[in-house]
C-alpha atoms as a printed R data frame, in Angstrom:
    type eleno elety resid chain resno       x       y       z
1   ATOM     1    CA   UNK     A     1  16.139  -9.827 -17.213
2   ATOM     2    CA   UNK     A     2  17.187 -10.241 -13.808
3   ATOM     3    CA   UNK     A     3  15.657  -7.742 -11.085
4   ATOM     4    CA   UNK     A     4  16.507  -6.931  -7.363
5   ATOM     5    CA   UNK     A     5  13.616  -5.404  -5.382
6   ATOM     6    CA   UNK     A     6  13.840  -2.872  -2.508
7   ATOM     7    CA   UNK     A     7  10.189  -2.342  -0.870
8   ATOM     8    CA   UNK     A     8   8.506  -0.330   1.948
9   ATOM     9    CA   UNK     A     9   7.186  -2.046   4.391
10  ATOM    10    CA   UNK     A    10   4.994   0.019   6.328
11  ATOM    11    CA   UNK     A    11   1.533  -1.368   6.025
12  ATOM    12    CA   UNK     A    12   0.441  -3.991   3.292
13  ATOM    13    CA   UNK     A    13   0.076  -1.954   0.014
14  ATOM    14    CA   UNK     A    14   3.669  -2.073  -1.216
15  ATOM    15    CA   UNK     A    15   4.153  -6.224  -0.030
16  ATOM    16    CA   UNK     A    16   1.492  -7.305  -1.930
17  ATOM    17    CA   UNK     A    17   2.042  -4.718  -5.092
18  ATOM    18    CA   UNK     A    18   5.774  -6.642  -5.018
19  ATOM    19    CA   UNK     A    19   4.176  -9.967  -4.809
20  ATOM    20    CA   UNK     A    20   2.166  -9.177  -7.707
21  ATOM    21    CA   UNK     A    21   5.268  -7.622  -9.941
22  ATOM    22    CA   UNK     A    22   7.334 -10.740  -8.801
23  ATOM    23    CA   UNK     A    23   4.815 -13.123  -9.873
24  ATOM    24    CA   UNK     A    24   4.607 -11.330 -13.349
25  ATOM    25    CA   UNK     A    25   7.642 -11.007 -13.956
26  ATOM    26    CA   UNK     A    26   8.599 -14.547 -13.412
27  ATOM    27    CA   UNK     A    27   5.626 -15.663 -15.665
28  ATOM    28    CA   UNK     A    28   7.068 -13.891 -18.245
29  ATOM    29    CA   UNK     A    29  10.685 -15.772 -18.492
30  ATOM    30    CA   UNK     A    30  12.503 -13.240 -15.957
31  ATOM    31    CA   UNK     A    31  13.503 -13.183 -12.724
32  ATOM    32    CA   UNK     A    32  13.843 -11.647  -9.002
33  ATOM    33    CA   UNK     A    33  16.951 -12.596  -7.320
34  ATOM    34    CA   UNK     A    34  16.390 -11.065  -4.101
35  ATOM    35    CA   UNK     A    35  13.734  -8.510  -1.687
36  ATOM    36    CA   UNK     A    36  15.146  -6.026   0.318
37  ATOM    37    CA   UNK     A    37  12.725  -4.635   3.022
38  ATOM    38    CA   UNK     A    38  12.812  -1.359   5.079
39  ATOM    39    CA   UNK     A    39  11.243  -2.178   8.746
40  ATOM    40    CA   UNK     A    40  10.472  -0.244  11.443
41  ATOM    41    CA   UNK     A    41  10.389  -1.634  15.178
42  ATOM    42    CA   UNK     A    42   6.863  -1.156  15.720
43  ATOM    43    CA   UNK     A    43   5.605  -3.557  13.265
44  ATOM    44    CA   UNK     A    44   6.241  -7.113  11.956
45  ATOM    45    CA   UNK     A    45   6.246  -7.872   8.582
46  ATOM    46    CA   UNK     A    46   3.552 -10.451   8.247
47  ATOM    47    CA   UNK     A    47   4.007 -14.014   7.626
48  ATOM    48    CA   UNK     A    48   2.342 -14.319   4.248
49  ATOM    49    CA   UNK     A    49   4.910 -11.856   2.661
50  ATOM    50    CA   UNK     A    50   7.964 -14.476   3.041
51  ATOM    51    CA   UNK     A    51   5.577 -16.853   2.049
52  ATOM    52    CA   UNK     A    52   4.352 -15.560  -1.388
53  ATOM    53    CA   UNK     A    53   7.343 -13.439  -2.649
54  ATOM    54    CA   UNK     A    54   9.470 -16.958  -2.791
55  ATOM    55    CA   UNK     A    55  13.035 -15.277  -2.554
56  ATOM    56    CA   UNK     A    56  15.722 -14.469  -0.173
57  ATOM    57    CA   UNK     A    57  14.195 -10.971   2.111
58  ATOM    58    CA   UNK     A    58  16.810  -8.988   3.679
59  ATOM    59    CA   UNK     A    59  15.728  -6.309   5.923
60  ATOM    60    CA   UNK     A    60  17.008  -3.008   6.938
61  ATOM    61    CA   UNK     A    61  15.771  -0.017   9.007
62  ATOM    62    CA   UNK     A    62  14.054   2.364   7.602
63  ATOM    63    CA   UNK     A    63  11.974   5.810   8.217
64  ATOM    64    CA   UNK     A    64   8.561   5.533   9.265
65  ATOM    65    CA   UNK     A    65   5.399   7.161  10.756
66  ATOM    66    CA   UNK     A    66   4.815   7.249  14.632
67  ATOM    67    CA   UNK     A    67   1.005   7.598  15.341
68  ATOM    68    CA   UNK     A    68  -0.568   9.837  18.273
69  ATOM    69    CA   UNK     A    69  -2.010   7.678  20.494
70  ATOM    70    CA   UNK     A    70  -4.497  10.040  21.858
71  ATOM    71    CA   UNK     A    71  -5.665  10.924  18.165
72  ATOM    72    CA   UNK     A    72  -4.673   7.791  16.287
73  ATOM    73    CA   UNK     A    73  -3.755   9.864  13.567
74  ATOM    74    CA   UNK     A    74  -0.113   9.932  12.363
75  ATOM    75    CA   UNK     A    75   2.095  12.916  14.019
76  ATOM    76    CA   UNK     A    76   3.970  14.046  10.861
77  ATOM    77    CA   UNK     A    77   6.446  16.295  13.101
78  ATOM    78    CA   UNK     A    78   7.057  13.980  16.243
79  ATOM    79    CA   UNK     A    79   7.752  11.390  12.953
80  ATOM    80    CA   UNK     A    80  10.010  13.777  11.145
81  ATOM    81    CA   UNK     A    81  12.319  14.357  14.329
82  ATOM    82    CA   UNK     A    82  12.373  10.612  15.511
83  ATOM    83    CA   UNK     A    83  13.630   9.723  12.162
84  ATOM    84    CA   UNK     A    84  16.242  12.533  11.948
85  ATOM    85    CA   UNK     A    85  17.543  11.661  15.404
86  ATOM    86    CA   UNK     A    86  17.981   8.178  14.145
87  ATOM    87    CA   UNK     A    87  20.001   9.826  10.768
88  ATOM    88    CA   UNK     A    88  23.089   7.501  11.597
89  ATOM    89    CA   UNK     A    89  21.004   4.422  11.498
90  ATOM    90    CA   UNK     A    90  20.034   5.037   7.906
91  ATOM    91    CA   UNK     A    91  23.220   6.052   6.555
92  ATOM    92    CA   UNK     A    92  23.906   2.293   7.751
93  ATOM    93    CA   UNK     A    93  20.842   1.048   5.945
94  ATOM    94    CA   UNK     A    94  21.927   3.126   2.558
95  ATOM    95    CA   UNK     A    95  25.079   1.593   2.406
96  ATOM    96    CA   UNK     A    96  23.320  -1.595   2.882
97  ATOM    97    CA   UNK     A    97  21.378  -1.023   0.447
98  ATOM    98    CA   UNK     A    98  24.145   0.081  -1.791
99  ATOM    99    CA   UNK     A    99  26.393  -3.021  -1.437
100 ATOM   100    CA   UNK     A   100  23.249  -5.278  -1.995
101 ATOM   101    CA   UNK     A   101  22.916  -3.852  -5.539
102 ATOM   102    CA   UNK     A   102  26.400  -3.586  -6.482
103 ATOM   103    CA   UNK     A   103  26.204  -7.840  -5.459
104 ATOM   104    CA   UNK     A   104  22.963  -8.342  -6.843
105 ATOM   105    CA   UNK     A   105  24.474  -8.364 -10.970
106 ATOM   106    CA   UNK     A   106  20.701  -7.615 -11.541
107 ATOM   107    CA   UNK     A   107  19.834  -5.444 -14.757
108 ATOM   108    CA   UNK     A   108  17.511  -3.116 -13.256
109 ATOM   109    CA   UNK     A   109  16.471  -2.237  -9.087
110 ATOM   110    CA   UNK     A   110  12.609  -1.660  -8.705
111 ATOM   111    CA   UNK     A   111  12.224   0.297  -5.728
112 ATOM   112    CA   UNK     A   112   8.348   0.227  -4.077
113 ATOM   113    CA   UNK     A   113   8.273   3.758  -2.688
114 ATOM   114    CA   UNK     A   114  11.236   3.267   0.004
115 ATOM   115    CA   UNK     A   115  12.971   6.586   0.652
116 ATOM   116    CA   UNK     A   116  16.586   5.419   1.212
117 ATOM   117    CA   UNK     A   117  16.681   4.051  -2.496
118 ATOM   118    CA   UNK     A   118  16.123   7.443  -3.733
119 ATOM   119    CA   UNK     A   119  19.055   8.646  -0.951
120 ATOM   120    CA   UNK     A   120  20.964   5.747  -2.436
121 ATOM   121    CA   UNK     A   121  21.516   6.541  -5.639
122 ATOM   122    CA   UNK     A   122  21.665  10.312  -4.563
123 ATOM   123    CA   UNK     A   123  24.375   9.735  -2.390
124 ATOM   124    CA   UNK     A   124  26.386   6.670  -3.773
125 ATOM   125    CA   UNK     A   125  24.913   5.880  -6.994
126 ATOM   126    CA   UNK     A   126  25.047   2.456  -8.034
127 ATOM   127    CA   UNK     A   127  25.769   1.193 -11.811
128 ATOM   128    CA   UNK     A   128  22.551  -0.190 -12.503
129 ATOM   129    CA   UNK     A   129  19.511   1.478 -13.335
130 ATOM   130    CA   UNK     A   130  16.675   1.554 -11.144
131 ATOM   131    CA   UNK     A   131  12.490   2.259 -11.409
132 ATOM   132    CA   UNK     A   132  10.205   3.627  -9.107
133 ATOM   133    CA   UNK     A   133   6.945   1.723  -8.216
134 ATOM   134    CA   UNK     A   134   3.896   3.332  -6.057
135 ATOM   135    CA   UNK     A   135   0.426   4.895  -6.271
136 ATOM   136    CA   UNK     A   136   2.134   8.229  -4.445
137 ATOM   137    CA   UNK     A   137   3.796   9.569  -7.840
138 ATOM   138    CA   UNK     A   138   0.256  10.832  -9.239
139 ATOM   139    CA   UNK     A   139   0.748  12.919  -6.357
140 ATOM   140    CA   UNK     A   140   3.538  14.497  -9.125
141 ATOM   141    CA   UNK     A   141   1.054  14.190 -11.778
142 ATOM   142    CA   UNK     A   142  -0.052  17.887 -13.496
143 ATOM   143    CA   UNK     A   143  -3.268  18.725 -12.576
144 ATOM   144    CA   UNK     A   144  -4.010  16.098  -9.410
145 ATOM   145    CA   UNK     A   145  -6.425  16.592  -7.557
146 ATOM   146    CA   UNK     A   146  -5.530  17.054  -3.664
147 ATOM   147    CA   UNK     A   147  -7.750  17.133  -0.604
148 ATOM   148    CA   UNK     A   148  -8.475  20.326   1.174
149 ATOM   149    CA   UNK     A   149  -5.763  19.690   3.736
150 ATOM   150    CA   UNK     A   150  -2.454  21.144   5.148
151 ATOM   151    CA   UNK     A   151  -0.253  23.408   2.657
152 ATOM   152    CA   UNK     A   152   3.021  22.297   4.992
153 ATOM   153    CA   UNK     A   153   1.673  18.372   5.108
154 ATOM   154    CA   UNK     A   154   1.316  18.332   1.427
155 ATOM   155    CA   UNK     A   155   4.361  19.673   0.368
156 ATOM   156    CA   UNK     A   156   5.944  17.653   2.659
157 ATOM   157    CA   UNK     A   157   4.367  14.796   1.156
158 ATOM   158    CA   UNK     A   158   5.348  15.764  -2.046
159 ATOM   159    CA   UNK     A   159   9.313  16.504  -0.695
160 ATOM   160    CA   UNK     A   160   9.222  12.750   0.480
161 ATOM   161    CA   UNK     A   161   7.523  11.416  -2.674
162 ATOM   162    CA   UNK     A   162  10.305  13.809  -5.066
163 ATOM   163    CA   UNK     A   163  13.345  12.069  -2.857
164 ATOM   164    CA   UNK     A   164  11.740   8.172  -3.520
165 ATOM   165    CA   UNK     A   165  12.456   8.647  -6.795
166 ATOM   166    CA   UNK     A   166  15.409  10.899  -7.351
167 ATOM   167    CA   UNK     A   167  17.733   9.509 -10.518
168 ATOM   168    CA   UNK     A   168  14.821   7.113 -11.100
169 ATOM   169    CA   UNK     A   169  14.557   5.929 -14.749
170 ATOM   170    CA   UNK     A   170  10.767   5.534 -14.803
171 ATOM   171    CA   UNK     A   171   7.802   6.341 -12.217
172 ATOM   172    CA   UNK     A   172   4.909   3.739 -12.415
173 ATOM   173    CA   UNK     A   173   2.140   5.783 -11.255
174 ATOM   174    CA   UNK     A   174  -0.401   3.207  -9.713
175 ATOM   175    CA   UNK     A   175  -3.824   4.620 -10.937
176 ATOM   176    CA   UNK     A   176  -7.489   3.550 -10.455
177 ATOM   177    CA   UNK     A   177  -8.431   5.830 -13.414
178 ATOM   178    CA   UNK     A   178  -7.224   5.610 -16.633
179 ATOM   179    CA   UNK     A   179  -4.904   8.844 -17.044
180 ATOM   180    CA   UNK     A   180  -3.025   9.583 -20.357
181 ATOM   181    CA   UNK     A   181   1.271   9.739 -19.268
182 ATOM   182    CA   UNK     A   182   3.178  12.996 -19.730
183 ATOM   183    CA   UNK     A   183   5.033  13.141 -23.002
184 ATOM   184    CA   UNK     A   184   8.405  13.616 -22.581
185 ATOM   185    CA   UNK     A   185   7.928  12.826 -18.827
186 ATOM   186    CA   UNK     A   186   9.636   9.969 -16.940
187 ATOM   187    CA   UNK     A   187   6.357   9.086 -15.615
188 ATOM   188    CA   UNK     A   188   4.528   6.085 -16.775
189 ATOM   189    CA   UNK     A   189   0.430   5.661 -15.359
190 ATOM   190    CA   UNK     A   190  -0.041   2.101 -15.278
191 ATOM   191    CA   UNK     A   191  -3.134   0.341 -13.438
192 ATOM   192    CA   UNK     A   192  -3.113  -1.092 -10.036
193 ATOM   193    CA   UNK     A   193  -0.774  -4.267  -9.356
194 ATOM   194    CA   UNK     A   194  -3.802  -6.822  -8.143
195 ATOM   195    CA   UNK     A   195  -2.714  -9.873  -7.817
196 ATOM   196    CA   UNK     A   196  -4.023 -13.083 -10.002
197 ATOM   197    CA   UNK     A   197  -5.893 -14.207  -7.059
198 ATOM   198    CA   UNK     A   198  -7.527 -11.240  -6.647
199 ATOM   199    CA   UNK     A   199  -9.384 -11.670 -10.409
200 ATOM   200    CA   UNK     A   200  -9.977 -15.367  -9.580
201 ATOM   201    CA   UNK     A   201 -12.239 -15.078  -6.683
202 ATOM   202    CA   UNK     A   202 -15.710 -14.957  -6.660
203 ATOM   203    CA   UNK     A   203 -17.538 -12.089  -4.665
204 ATOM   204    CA   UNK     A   204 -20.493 -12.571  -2.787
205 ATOM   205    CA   UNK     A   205 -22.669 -10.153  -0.808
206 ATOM   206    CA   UNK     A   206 -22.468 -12.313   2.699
207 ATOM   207    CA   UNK     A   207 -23.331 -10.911   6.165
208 ATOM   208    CA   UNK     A   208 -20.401  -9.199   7.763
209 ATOM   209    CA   UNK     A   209 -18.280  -6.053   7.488
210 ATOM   210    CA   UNK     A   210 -14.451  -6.564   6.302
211 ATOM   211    CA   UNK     A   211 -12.234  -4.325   8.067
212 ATOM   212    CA   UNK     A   212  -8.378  -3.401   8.089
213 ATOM   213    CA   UNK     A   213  -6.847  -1.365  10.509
214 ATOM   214    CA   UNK     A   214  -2.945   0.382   9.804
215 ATOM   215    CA   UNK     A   215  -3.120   1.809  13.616
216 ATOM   216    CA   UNK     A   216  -4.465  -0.705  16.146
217 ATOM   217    CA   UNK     A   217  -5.529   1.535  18.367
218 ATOM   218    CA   UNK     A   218  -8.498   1.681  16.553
219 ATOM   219    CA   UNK     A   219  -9.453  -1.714  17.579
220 ATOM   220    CA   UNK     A   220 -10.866  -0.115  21.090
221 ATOM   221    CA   UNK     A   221 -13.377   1.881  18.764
222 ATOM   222    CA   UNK     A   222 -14.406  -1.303  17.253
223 ATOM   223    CA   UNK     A   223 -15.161  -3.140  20.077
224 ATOM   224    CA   UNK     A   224 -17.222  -0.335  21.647
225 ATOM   225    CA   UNK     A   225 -19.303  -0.394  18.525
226 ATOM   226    CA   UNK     A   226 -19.815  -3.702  18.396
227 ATOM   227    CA   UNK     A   227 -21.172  -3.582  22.278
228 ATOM   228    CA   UNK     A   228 -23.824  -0.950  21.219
229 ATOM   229    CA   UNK     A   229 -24.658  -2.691  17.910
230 ATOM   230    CA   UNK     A   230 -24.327  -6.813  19.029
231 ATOM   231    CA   UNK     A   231 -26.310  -8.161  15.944
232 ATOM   232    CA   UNK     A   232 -23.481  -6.739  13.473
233 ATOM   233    CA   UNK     A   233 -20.934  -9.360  12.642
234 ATOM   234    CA   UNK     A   234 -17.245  -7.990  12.038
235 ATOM   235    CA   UNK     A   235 -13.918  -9.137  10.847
236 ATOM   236    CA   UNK     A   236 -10.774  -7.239  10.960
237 ATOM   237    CA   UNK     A   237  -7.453  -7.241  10.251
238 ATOM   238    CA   UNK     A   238  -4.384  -5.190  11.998
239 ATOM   239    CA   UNK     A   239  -0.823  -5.921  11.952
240 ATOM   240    CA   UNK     A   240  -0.753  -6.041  15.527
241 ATOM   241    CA   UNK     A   241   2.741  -7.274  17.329
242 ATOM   242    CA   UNK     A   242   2.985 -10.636  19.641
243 ATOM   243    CA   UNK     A   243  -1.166 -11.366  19.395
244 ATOM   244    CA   UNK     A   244  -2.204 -14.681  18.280
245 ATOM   245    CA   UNK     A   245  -4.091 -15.527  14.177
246 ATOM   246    CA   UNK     A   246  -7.138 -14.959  16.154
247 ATOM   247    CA   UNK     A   247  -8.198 -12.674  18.537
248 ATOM   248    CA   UNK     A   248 -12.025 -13.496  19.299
249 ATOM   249    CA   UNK     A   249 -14.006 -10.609  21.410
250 ATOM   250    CA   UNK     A   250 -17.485 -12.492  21.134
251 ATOM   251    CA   UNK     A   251 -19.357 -14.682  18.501
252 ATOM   252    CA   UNK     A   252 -19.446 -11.496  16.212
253 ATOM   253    CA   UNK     A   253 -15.862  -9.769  16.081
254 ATOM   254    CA   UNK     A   254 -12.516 -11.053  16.027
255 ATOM   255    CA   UNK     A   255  -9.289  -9.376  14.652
256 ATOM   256    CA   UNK     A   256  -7.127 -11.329  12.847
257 ATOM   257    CA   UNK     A   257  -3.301 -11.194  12.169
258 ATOM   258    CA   UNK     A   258  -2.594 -10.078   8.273
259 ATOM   259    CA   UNK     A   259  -2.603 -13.120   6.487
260 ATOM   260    CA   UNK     A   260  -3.596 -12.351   2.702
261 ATOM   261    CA   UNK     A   261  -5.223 -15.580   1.353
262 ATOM   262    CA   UNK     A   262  -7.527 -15.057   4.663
263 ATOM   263    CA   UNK     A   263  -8.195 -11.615   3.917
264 ATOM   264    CA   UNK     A   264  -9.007 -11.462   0.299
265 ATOM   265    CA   UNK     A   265 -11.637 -14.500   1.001
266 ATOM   266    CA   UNK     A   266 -13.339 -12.677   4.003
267 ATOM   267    CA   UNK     A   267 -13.459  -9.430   1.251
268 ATOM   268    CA   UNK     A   268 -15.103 -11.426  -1.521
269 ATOM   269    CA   UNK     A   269 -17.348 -12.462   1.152
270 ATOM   270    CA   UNK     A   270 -18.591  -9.137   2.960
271 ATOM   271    CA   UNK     A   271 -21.020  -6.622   2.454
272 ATOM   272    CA   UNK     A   272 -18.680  -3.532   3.050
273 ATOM   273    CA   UNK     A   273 -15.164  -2.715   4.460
274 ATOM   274    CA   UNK     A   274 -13.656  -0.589   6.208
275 ATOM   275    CA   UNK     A   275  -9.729   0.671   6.503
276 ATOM   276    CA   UNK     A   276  -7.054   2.958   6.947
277 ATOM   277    CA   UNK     A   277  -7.506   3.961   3.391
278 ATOM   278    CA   UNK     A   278  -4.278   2.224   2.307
279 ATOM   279    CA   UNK     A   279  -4.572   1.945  -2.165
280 ATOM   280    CA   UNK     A   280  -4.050  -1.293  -2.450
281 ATOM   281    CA   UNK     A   281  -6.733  -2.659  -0.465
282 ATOM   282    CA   UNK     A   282  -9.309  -0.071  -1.669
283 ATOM   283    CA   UNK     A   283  -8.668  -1.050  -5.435
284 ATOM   284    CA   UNK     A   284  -9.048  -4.369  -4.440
285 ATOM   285    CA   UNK     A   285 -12.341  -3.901  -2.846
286 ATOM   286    CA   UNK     A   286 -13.540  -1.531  -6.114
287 ATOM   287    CA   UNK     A   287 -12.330  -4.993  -8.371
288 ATOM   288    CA   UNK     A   288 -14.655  -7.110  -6.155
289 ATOM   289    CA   UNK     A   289 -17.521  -4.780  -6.022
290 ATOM   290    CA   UNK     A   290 -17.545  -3.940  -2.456
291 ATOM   291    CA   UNK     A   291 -18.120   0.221  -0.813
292 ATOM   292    CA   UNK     A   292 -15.558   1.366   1.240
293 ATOM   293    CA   UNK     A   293 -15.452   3.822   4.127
294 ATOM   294    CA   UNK     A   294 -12.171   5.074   4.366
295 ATOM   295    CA   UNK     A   295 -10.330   6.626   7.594
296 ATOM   296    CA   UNK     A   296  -7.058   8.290   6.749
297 ATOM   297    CA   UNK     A   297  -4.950   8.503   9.295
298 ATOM   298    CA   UNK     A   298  -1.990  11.070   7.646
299 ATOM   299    CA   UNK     A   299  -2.293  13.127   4.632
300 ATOM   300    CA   UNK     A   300  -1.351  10.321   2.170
301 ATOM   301    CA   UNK     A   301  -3.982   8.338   3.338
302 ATOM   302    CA   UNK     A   302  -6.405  11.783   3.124
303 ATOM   303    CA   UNK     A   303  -5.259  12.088  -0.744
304 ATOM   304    CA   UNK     A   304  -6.005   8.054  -1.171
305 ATOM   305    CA   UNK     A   305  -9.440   8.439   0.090
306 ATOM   306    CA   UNK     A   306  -9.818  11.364  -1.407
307 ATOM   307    CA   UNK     A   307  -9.138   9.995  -4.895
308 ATOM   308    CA   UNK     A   308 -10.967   6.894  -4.330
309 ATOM   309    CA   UNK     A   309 -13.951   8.798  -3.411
310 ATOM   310    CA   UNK     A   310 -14.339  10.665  -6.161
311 ATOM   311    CA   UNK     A   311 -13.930   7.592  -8.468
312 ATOM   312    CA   UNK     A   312 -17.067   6.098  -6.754
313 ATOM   313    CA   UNK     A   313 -15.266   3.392  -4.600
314 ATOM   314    CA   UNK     A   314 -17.136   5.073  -1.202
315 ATOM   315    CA   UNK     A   315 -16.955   7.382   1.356
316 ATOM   316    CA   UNK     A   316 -14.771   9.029   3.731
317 ATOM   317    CA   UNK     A   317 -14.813  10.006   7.955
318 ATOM   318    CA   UNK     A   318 -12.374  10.719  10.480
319 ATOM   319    CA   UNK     A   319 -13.253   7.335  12.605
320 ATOM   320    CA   UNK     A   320 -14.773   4.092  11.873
321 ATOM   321    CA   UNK     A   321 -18.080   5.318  11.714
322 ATOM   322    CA   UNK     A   322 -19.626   1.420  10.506
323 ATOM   323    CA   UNK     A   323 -23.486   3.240  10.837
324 ATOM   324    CA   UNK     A   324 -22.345   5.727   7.911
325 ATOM   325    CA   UNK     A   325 -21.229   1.984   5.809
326 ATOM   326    CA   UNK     A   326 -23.625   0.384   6.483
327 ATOM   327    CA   UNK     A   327 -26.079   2.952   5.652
328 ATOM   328    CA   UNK     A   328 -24.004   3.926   2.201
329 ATOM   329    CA   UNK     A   329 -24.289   0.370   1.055
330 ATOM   330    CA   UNK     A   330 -27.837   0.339  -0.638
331 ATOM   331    CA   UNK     A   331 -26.400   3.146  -2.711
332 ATOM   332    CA   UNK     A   332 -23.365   2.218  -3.596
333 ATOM   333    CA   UNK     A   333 -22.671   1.522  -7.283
334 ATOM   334    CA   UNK     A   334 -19.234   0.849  -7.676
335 ATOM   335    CA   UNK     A   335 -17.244   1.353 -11.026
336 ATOM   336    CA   UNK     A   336 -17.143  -0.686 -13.908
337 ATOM   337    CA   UNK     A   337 -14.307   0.878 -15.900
338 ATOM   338    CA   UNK     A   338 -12.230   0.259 -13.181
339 ATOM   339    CA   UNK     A   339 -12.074  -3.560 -13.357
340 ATOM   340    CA   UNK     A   340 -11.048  -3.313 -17.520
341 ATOM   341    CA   UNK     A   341  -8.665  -0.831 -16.598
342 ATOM   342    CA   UNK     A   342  -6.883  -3.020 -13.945
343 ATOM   343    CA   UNK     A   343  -7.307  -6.164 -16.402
344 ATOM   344    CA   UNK     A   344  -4.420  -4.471 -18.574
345 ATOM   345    CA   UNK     A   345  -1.883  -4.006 -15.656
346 ATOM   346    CA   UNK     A   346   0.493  -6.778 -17.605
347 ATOM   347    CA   UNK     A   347   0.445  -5.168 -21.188
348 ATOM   348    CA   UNK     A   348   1.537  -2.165 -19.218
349 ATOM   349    CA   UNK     A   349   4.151  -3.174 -17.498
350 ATOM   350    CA   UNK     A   350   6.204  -5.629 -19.574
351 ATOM   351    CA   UNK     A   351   5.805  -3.060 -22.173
352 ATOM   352    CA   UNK     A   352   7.546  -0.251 -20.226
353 ATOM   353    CA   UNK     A   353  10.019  -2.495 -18.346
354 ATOM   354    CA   UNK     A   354  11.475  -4.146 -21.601
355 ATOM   355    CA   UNK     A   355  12.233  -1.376 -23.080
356 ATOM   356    CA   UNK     A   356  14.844  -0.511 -20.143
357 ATOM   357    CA   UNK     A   357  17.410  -2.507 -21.106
């Protein structure tokens, strides 16, 4: 079968679950003809995406989240009115989108959680049949368990998730637990999409917290902890704009650029990390072993950790609070089940997907 992918590409969660699929796929006698990519101006996509995914990448613009700078947190409604005011700009992007797939001659569109596929095929359907790829659509799931948070926020989450998918034939519902799928539902739970390098690697407890930041503004917090506590050693990643691979603050912290080989060695390597509670990265931490503290910075990110949490892979603040990590490590004990359940991601997945066309 041939496949055209369209992928978010705010943060790193939906890149590297593509990589993953494309590199499956591929394996198994098919192919991907092409990427398309919704960008923002306020972040690059990094360098090891092009590298890995190994086909033509077209980008478009696309809606995303503008953080307060003040709070570092996401502002949902400053977000929600910057992207209707830029409502002409997507239509453009649709119809990009549109033509691209009507070109493509692929048998089936796998969309990664980008909202103008689901406006796509509501608005100018294409021919060819399309599935919907992201952790968010448990959020659909009977019975999930949400955070305490925001009536509005969440249904607003849930609106945005709904329109990802609408006229989708399937939803694969990225899990870390092992959840039985709806009969009669579209919805298919699969496991995570780790990558082969992922199970490969060999963790080791070393010296140093991991760290990856969505918001970079963070990175003054980091740096002021690192003053007050000078004997702990720190790595982290941000997707920062126009900074060099490196950005060394002393002997003991230094942010680097988002390059993935890099940052899955320094996480088999550490003793704990720390992020933005993006999915991806947390499952890949719970494969390898390693407690989390997650910092959500908008109310997907609060239902992530949330979820994650309660599956054992850490714990959960409103800032980078490394004391509270590195004092949770002794008791961390991770979750076995997890790593079987994410070893049967392929049986999953070719399973569903053939029986498409």
């Amino acid at each position: 079968m041939k496949f055209l992918f369209v992928v978010q590409g705010e943060g790193r969660g939906h890149l590297t679950q593509s990589i993953a699929l494309k590199k499956m796929l591929v394996k198994n006698g098919h192919e991907v003809v092409a990427v398309l990519v919704g960008k923002s101006n306020r972040r690059e996509l990094p360098a090891f995406f092009f590298q890995n995914i190994d086909v033509p990448v077209y980008l478009f613009d696309s809606p995303n989240f503008l953080p307060a700078t003040k709070t570092k947190k996401t502002n949902i409604w400053l977000s929600a009115i910057y992207n209707f005011l830029r409502t002409p700009v997507y239509l453009r992007s649709i119809y990009f989108i549109r033509k691209e797939i009507n070109q493509s001659r692929v048998d089936v569109v796998v969309n990664f959680y980008e909202m103008l596929t689901g406006l796509s095929y509501t608005l100018f359907p294409p021919k060819t049949p399309y599935v919907s790829v992201a952790h968010q659509y448990l959020f659909l799931y009977p019975g999930y368990k949400f955070p305490t948070k925001n009536r509005i926020e969440l249904t607003m989450l849930k609106l945005f998730t709904f329109i990802t998918c609408i006229r989708s034939s399937k939803l694969f519902a990225l899990s870390i637990e092992k959840k039985e799928s709806v009969p009669g539902s579209r919805m298919v739970v699969v496991p995570p999409l780790l990558r082969e390098e992922i199970a490969a690697l060999t963790p080791q407890k070393g010296d140093y917290l991991h760290g990856y930041m969505l918001n970079s503004n963070y990175a003054d917090d980091i740096i002021e902890y690192q003053k007050e506590h000078s004997d702990v050693h720190i790595h982290f990643f941000w997707d920062k704009k126009e900074v060099p691979a490196e950005t060394v603050i002393n002997d003991h912290l230094t942010f680097h650029t988002l390059d993935d080989q890099l940052f899955i060695q320094y996480m088999a390597g550490c003793k704990g990390y720390a992020t933005t509670a993006g999915f991806e990265s947390v499952c890949e931490a719970l494969y390898m072993g390693k407690p989390v503290l997650m910092v959500p910075t908008h109310v997907e990110q609060s239902c992530n950790a949330y979820e994650a949490s309660l599956a054992g892979a850490g714990i959960v603040s409103d800032h980078f609070d490394l004391d509270a990590l590195n004092s949770y490590i002794p008791h961390y004990k991770g979750n076995a089940e997890f790593c079987a359940w994410a070893q049967q991601s392929e049986q999953y997945w070719l399973k569903t997907l053939e029986k498409l066309v």
